[in-house]
Backbone bond lengths (Angstrom), bond angles and torsions (degrees), N, CA, C in turn:
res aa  C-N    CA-C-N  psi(-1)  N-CA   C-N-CA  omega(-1)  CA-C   N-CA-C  phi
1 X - - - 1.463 - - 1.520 109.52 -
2 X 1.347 127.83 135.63 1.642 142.71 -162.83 1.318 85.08 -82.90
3 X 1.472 104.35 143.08 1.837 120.73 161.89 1.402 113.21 -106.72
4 X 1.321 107.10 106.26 1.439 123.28 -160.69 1.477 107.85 -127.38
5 X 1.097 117.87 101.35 1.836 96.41 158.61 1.884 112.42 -126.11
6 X 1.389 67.17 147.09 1.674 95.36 179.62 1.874 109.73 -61.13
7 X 1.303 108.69 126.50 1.251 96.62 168.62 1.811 106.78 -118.75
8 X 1.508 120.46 166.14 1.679 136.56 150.85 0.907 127.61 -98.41
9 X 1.192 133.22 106.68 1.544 122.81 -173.36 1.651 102.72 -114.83
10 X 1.175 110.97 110.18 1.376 128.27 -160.36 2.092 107.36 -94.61
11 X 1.590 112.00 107.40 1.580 108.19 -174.34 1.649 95.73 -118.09
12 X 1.588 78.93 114.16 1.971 86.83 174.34 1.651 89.96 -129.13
13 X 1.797 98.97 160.11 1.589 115.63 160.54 0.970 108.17 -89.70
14 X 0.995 96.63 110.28 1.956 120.67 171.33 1.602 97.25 -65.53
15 X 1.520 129.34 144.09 1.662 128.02 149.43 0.925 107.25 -143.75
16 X 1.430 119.61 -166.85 1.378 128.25 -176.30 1.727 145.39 -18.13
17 X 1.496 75.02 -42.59 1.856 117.39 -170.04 1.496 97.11 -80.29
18 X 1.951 116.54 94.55 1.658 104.86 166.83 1.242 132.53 -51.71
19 X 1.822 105.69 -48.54 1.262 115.45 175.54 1.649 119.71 -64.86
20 X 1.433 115.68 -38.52 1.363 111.94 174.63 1.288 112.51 -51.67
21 X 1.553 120.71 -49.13 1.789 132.62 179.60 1.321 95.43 -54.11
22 X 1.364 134.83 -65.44 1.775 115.22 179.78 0.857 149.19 -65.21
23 X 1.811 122.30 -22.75 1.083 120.39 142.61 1.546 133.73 -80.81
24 X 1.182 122.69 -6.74 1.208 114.21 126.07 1.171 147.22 -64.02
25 X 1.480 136.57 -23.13 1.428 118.96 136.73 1.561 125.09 -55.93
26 X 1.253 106.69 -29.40 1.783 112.10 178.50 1.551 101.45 -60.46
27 X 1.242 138.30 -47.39 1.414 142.41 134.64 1.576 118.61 -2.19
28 X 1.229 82.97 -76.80 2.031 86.60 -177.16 1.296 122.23 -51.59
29 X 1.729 98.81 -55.79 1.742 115.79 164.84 1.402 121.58 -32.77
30 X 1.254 108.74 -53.64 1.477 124.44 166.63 1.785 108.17 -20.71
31 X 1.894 85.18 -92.72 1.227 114.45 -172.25 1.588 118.42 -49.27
32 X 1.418 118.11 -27.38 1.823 138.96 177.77 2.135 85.87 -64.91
33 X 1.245 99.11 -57.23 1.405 89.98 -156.43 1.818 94.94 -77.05
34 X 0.758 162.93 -31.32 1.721 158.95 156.85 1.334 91.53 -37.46
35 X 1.018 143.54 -17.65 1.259 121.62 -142.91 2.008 102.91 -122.10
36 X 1.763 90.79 -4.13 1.322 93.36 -177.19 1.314 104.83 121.53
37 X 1.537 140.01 -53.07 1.209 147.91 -161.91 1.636 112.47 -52.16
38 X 1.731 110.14 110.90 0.825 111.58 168.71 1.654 136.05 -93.76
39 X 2.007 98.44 -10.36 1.105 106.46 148.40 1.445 118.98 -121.32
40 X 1.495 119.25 136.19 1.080 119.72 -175.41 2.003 129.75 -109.78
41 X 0.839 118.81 134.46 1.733 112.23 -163.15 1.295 88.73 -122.90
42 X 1.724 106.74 146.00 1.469 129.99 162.74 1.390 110.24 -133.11
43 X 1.036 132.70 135.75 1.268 150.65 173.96 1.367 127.77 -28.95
44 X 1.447 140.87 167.24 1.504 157.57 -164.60 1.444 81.32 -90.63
45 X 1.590 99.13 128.72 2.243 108.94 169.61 1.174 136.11 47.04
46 X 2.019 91.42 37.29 1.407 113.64 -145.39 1.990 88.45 -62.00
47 X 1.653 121.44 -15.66 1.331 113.33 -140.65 2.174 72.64 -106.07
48 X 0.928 140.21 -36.56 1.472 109.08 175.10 1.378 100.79 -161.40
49 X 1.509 103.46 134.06 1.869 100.10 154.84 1.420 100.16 -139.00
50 X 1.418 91.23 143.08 1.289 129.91 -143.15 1.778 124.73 -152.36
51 X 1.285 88.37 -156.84 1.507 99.15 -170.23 1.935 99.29 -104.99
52 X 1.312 113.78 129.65 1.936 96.41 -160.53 1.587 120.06 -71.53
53 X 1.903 101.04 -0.84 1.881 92.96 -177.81 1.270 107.70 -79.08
54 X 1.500 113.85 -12.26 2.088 116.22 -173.31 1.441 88.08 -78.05
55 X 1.409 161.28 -22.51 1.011 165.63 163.38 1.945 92.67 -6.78
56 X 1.344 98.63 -76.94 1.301 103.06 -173.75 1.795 125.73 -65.05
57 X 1.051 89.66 8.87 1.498 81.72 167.20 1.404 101.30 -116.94
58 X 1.515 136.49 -34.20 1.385 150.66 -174.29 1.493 90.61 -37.99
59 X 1.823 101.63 -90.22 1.517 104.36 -167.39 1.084 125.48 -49.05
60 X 1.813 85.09 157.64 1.468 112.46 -172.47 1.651 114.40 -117.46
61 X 1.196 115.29 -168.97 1.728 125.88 172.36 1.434 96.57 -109.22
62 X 1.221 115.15 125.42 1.425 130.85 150.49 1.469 125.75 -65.68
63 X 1.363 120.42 107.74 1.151 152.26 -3.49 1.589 104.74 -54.35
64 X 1.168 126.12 155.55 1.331 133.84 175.95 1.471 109.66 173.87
65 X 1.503 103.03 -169.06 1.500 107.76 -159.54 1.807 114.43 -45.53
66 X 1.594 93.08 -48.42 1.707 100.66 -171.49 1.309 115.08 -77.80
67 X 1.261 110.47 -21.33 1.575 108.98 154.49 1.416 123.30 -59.40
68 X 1.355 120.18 -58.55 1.229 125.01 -162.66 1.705 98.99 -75.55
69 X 1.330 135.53 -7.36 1.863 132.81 151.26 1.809 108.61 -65.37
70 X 1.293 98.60 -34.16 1.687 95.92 -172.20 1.436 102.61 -84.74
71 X 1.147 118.42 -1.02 1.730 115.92 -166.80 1.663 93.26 -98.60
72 X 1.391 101.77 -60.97 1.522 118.74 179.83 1.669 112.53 -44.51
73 X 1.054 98.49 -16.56 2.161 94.14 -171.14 1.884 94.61 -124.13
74 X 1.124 116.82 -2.02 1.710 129.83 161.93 1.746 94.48 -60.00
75 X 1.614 86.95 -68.84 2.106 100.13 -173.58 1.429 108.01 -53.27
76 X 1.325 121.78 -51.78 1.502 121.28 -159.60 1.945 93.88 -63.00
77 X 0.857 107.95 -65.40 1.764 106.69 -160.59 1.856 88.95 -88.04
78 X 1.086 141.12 43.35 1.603 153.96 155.92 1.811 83.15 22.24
79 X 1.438 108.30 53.34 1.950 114.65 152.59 1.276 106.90 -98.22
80 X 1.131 101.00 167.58 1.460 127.38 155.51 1.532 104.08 -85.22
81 X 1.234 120.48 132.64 1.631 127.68 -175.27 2.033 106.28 -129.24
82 X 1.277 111.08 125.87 1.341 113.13 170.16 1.646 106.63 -102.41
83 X 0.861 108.12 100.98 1.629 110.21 172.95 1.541 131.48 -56.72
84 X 1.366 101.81 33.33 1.866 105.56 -168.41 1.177 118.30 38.36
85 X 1.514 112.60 -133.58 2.057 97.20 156.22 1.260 76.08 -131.60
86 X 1.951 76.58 -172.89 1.717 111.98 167.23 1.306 107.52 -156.16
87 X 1.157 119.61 161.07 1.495 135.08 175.38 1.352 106.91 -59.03
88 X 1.455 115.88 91.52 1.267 116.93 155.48 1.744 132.01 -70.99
89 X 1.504 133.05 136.73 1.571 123.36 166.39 1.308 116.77 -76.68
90 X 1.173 98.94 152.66 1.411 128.03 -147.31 1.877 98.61 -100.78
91 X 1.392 116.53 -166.34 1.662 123.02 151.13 1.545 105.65 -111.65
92 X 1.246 112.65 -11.46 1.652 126.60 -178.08 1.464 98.24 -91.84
93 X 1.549 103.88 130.41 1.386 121.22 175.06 1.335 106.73 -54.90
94 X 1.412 112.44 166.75 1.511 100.58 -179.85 1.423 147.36 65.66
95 X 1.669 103.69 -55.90 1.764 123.99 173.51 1.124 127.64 -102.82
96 X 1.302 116.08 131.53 1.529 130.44 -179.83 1.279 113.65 -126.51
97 X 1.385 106.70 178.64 1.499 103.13 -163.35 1.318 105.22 -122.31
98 X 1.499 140.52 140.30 1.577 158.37 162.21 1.728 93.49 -32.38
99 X 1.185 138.20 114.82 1.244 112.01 162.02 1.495 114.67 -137.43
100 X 1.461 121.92 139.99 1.569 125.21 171.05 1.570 110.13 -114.24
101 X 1.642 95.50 141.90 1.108 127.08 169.71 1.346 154.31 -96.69
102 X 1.402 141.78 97.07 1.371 123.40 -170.21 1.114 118.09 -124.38
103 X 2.094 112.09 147.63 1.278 102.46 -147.18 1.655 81.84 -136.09
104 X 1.690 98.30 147.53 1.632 89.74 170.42 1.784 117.20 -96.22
105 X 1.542 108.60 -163.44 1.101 96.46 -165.67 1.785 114.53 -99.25
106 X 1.395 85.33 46.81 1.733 103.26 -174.70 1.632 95.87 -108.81
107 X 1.528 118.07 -8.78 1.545 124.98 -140.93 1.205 126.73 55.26
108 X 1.039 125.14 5.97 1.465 124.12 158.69 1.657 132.71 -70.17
109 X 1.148 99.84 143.86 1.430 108.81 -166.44 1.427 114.88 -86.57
110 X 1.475 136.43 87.71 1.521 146.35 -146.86 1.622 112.43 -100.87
111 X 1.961 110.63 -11.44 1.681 96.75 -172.84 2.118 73.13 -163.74
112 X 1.188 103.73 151.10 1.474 134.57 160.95 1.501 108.91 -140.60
113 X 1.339 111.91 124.61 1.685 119.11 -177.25 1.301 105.82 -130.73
114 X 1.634 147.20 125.54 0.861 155.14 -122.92 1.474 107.19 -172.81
115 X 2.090 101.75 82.71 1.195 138.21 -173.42 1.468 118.31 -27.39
116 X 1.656 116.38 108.34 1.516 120.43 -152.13 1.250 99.76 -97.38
117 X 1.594 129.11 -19.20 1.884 113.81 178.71 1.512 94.90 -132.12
118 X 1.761 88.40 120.40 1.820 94.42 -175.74 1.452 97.17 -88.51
119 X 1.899 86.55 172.30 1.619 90.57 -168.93 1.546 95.33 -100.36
120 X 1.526 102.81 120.52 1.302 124.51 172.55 1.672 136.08 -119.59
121 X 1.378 114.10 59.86 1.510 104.16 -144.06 1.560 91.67 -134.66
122 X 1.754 112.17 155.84 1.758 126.51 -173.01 1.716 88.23 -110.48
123 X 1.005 128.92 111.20 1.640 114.52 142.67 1.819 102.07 -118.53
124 X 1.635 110.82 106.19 1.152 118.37 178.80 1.382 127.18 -45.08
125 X 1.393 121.36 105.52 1.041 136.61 151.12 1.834 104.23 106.52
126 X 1.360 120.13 15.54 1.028 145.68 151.23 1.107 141.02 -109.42
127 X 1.428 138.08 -42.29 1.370 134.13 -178.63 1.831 105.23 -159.33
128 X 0.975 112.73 109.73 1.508 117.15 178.35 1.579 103.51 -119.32
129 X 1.083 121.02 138.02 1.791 133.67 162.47 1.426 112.58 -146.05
130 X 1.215 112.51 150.19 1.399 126.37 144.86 1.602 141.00 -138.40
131 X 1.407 98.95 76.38 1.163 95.63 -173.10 1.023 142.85 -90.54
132 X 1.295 118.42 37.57 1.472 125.29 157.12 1.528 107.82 -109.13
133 X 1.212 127.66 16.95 1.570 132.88 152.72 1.964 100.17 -56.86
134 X 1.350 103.42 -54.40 1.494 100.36 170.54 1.638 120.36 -91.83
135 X 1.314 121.89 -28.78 1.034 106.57 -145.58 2.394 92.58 -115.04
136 X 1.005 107.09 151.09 1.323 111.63 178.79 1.815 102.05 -108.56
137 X 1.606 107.79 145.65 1.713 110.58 -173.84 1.158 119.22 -73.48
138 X 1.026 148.45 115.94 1.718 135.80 151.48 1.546 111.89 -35.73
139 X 1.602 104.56 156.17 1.739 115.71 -164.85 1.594 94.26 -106.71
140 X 1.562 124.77 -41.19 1.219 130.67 -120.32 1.996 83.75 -110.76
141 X 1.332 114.97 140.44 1.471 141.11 -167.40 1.968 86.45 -111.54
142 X 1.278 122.03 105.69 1.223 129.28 168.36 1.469 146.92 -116.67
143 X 1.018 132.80 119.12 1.199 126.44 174.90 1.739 129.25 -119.40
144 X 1.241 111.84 173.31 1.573 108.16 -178.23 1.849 105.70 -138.02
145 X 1.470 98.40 -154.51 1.826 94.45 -178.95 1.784 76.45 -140.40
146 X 1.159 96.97 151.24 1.505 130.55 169.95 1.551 118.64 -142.43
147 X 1.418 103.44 90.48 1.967 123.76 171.48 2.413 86.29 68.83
148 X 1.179 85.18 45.86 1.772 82.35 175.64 1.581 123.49 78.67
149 X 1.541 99.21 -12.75 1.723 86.41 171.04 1.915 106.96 -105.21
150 X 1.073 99.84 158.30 1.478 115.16 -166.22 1.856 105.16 -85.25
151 X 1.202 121.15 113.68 1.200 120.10 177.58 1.913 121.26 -112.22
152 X 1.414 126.43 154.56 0.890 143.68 -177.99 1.919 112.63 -98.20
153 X 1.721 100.61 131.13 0.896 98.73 -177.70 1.525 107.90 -110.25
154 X 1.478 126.70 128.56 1.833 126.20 -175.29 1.717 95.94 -133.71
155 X 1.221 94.58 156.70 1.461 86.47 163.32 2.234 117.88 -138.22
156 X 1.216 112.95 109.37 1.869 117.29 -165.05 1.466 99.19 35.16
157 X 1.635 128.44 -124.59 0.761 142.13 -106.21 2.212 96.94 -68.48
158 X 1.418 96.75 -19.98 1.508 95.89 166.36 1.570 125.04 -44.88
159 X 0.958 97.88 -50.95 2.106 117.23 175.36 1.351 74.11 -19.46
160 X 1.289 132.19 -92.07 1.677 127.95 -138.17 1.532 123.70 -45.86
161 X 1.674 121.46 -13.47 1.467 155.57 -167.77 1.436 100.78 -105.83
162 X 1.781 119.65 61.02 2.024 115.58 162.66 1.879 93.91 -40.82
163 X 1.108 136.43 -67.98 1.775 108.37 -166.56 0.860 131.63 -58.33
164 X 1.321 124.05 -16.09 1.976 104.40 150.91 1.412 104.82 -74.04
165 X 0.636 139.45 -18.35 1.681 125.21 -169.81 1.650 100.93 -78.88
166 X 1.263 104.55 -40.12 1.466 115.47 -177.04 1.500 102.68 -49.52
167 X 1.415 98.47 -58.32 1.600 108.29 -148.37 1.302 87.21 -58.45
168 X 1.376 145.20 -47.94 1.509 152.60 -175.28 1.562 99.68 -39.43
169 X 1.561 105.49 -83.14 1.024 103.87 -176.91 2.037 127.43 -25.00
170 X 1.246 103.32 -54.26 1.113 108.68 167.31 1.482 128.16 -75.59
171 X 0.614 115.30 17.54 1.789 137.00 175.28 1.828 124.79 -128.22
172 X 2.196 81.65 10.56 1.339 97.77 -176.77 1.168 152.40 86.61
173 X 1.408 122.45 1.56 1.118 150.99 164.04 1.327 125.91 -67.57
174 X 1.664 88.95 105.91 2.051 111.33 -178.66 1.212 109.38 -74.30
175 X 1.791 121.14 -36.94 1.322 117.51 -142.60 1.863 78.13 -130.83
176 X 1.242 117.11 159.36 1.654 112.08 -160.96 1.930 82.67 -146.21
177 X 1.156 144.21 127.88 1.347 153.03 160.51 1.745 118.52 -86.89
178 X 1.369 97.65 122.84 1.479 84.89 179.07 1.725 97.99 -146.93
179 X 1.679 100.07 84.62 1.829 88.50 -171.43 1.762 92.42 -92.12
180 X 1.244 97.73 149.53 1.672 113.30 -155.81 1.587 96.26 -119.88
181 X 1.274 109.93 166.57 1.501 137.23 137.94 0.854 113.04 -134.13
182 X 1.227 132.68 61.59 1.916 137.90 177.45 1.760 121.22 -77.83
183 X 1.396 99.16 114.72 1.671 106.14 -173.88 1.918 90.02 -36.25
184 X 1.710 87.04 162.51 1.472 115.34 164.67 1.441 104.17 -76.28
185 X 1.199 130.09 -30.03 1.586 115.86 -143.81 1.745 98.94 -100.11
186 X 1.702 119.92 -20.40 1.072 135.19 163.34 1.605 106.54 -81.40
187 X 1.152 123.80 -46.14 1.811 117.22 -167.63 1.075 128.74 -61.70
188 X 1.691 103.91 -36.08 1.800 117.04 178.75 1.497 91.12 -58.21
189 X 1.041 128.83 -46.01 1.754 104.20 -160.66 1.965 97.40 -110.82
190 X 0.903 138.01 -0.76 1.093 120.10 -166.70 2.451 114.25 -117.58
191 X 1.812 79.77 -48.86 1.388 92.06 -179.95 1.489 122.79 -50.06
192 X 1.312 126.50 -43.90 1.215 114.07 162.50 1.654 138.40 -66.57
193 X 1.353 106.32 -16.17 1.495 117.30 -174.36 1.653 90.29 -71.78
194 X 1.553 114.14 -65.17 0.923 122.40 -161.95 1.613 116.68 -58.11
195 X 1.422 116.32 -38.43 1.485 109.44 170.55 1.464 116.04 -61.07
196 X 1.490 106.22 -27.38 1.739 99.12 179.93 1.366 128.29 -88.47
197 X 1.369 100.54 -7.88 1.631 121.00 175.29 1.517 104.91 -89.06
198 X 1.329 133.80 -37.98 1.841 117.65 162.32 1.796 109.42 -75.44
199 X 1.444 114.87 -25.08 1.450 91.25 174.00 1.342 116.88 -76.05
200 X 1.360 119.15 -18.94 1.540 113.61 176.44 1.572 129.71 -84.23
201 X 1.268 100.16 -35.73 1.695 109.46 175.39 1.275 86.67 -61.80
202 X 1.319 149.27 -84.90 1.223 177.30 164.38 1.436 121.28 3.68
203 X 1.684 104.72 -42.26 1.357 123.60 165.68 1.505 98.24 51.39
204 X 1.744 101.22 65.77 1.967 116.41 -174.80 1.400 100.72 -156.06
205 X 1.428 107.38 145.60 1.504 92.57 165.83 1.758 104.85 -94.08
206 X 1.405 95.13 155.28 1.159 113.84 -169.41 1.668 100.10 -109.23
207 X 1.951 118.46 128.56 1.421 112.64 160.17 0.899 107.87 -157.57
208 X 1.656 105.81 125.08 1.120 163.34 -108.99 1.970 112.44 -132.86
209 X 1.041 129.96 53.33 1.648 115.55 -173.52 1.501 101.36 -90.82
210 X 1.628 83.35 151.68 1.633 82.87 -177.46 1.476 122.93 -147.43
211 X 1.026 121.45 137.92 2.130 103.01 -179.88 1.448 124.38 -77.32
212 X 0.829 116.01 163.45 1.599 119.03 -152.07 1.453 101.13 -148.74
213 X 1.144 123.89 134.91 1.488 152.41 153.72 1.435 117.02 96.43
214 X 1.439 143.87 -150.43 1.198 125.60 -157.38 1.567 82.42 -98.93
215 X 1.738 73.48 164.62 1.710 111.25 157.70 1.254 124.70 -172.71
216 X 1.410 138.47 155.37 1.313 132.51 -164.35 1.090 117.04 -81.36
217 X 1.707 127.54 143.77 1.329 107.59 32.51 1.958 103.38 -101.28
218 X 1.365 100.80 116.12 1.751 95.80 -173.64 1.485 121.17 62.91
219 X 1.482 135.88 22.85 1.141 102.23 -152.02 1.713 102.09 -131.45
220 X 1.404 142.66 -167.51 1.391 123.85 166.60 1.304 104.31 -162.98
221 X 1.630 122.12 144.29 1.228 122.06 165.43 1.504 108.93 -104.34
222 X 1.633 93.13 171.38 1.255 115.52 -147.17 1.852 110.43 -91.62
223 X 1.193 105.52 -14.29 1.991 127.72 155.51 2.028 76.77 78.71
224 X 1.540 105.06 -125.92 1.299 132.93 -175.79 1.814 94.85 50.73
225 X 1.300 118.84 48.39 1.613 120.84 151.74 1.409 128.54 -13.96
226 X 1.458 122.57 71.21 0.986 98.14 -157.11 2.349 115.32 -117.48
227 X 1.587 99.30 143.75 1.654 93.09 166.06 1.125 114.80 -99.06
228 X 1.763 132.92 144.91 0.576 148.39 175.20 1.725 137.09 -112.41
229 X 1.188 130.78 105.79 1.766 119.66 -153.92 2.090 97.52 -96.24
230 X 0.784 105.49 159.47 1.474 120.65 -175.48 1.259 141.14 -50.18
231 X 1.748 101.72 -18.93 1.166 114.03 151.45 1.701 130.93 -98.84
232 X 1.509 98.24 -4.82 1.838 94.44 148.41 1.073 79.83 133.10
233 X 2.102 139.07 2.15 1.747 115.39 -157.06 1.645 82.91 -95.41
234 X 1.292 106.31 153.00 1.571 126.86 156.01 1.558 111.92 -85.03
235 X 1.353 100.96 105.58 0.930 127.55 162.97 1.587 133.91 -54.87
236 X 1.458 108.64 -36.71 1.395 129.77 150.88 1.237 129.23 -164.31
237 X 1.267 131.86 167.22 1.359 128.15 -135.31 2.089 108.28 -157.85
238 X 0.939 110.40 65.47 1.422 108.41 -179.39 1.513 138.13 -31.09
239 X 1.276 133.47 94.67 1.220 121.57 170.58 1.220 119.36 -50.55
240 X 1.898 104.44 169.47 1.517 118.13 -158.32 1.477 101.17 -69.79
241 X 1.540 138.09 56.98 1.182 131.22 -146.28 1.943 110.17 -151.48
242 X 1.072 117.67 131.56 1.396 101.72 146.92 1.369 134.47 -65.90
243 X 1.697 113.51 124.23 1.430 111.99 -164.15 1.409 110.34 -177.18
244 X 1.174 137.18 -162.84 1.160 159.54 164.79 1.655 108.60 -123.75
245 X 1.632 85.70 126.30 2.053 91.09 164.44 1.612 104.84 -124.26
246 X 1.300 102.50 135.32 1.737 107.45 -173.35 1.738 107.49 -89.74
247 X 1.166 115.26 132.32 1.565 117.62 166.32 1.823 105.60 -117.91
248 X 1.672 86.09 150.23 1.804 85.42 159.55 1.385 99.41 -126.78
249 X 1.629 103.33 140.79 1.453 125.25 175.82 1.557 111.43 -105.54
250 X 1.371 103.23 114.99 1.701 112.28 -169.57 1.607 92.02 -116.11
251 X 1.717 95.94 120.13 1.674 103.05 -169.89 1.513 93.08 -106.02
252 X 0.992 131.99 40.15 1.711 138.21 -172.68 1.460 92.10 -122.08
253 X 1.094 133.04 -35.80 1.918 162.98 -157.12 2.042 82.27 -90.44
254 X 1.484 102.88 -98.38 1.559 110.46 155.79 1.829 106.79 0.38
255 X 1.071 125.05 -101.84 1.276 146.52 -143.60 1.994 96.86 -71.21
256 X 1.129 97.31 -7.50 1.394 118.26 -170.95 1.784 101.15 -95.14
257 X 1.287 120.13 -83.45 1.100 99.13 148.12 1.476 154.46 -3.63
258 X 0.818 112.28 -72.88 1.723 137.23 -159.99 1.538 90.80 -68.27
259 X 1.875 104.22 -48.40 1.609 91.14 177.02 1.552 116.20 -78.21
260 X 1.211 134.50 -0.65 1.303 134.95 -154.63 1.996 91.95 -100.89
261 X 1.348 91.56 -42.25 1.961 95.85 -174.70 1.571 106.90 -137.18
262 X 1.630 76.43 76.51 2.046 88.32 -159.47 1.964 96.33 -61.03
263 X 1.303 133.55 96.98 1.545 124.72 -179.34 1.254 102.93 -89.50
264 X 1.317 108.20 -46.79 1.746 120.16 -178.86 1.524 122.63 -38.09
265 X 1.500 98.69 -40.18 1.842 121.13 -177.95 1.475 85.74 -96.13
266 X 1.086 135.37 -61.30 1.951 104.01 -175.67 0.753 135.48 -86.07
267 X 1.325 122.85 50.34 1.878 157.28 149.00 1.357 83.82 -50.92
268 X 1.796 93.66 137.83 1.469 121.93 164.75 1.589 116.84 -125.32
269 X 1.397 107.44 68.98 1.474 99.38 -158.58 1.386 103.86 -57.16
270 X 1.155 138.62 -37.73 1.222 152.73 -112.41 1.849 88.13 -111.04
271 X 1.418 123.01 -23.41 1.415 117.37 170.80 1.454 94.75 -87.18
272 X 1.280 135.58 -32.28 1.247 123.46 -157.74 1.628 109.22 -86.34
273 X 0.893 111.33 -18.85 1.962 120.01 166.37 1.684 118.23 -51.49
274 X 1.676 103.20 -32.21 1.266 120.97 -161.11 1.564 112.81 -82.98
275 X 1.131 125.15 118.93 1.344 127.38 166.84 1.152 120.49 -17.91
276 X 1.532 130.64 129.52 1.268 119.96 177.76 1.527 107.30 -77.79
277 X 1.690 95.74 149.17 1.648 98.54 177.03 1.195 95.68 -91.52
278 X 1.934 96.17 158.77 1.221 120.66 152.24 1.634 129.17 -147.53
279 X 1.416 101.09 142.69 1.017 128.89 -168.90 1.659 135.78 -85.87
């Protein structure tokens, strides 16, 4: 019998409106789980993007309210649910932390990962952020099990960092998470290379939800939700749309691979410790 699971990868525009952003993902969740989805993904800030001084009223404490909706609709449709992030509070005035969630289908809350490279970048007259003006890094490299396979928790702007992905990989990680809010003006050329370049070194599937289109202040993501299987095919591919796109992940395919272009097993850590020469 094939080991297959169905995934939802749910891409909504998150704005201003917290409660509108959650029950509208509570929406998607819905519709992901009708649809078959036994694991389900929602997006990076699925609960607001915005303007960064509402920051402080947004966040919450983990476990807390928006947790305990993603836990509650985990139990009802007996999924596995990744809660994208949300603005968690901090003990630091002001700063909070990026945080994702995954819950099994007991409603229990099994992994919190708490986004370690913020997005901090100038491209003049195109895309400026700083988000660690609000947001403080996570230390901790995490993973959980989902129906027995071992998954990785990342959150967007990480993609650009292969050694966490690595370290995952080697810590076992089939299924690799990367719920995003990735600008448009970076995604058209970058977001897809990059999701297919950690699922392949990586030999994982990679899934990927993401929000898409504007929101204030001025700004827009780049949506294209995407899964990714181990040898680099996209599995699915989100239109410019709020919605759900369904993938199936066949870890028989996976396990198939890995032995066919074993990279993982012909690791040489032991050259890579070594000072680089020069000549």
């Amino acid at each position: 019998m094939s080991d297959i699971m169905r995934v939802g990868l749910c891409q909504i525009n998150s704005q201003g409106d917290k409660e509108a952003n959650i029950s509208r993902a509570e929406e998607l969740i819905d519709e992901a789980a009708s649809r078959g989805a036994r694991l389900i993904a929602l997006p990076e800030y699925v609960d607001y993007l915005g303007e960064d001084g509402a920051k402080d009223d947004v966040a919450e404490s983990i476990p807390g309210p928006t947790t305990e909706r993603f836990a509650a609709k985990a139990k009802q449709h007996n999924a596995y649910i990744l809660g994208g992030s949300i603005i968690e509070q901090t003990d630091t005035p002001g700063k909070f932390y990026n945080t994702s969630t995954l819950f099994n289908p007991q409603g229990e809350m099994i992994a919190a990962y708490r986004k370690i490279h913020l997005f901090d970048i100038d491209i003049a007259g195109n895309v400026s952020a700083n988000e660690s003006n609000r947001i403080l890094p996570g230390e901790d490299v995490v993973t959980a099990e989902v129906d027995g396979h071992t998954v990785g928790l990342t959150i967007c702007y990480d993609v650009r960092f292969p050694e966490l992905y690595r370290m995952l990989a080697l810590d076992g990680a089939e299924i690799i998470f990367v719920p995003a809010a990735f600008t448009e003006f970076t995604g058209k050329d970058h977001w897809h290379t990059l999701l297919k370049a950690r699922a392949v070194e990586n030999q994982c599937f990679v899934v990927a939800p993401g929000q898409f289109g504007p929101h204030e202040p001025g700004k827009k993501c780049y949506g294209h939700s995407l899964a990714v299987d181990p040898w680099g095919t996209f599995l699915a591919d989100a239109p410019n749309q709020e919605g759900v796109v369904i993938a199936e992940l066949d870890f028989d395919y996976l396990n198939k691979i890995r032995t066919q272009v074993p990279s993982l097993a012909n690791r040489r850590p032991s050259a890579y410790d070594k000072q680089t020469a020069r000549v």
